[in-house]
Phi, psi and omega in degrees: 000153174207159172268108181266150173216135222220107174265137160225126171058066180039066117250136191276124172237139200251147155219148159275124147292165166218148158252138187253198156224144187247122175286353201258315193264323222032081185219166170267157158223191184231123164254159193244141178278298156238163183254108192247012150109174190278174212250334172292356184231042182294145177218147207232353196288356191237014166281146176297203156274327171297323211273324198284329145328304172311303191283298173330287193317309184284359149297296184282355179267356174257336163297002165318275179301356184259288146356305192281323186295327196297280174343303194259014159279286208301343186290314196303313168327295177324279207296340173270339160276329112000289173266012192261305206289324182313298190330293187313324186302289198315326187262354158301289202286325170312327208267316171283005170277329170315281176344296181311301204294322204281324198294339211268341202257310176292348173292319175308311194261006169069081166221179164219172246254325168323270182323295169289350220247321165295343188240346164260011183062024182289155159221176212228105199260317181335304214289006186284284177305318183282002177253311169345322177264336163288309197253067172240000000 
């Protein structure tokens, strides 16, 4: 016996199989015994032991795999916020080298970002594009 699980329109149904053998075709087939209900409201109370053995054993073997997916979620996570806080970092420090160079240049014609930005139509779009990308 075993728990076959059957999703219909995203939903999980658990049923117990059992495999037989047809002597005449020689083939296996499956018969299903029980119907045990959707597989997130599985309920156990009218199970034998043998059937509640059966389910158990197909319980833990799927919190198994969910624990290990659960595991290569959270690395995969780790490691993409890692590089997201680097990016962000990488493009912090662009924006202040820009700074330096733009304060080291209005410092040269004696303005302030105001006083150019009025008589040359500069506008400082870097630092722009990056609060755009923090909060995106």
């Amino acid at each position: 016996m075993y728990v076959r699980r059957k999703n219909v329109k995203g939903f999980s149904y658990a049923y117990l199989v059992e495999s037989r053998w047809d002597k005449e075709k020689k083939q296996s087939y499956q018969v299903v015994i029980k119907y045990l209900g959707r597989l997130e409201n599985l309920k156990l109370d009218n199970l034998t032991s043998e059937e509640l053995a059966v389910v158990s054993k197909y319980m833990n073997t799927k919190l198994k795999v969910n624990e290990n997916m659960d595991s290569h979620i959270r690395k995969y996570q780790q490691v993409m916020n890692k590089y997201h806080n680097k990016m962000i970092k990488q493009k912090l420090v662009e924006q202040r080298k820009i700074e330096k160079v733009q304060e080291k240049v209005l410092s040269d014609l004696k303005m302030d970002k105001q006083q150019f930005s009025d008589r040359f139509g500069w506008k400082n779009t870097i630092s722009n594009s990056i609060k755009m990308d923090i909060t995106a």
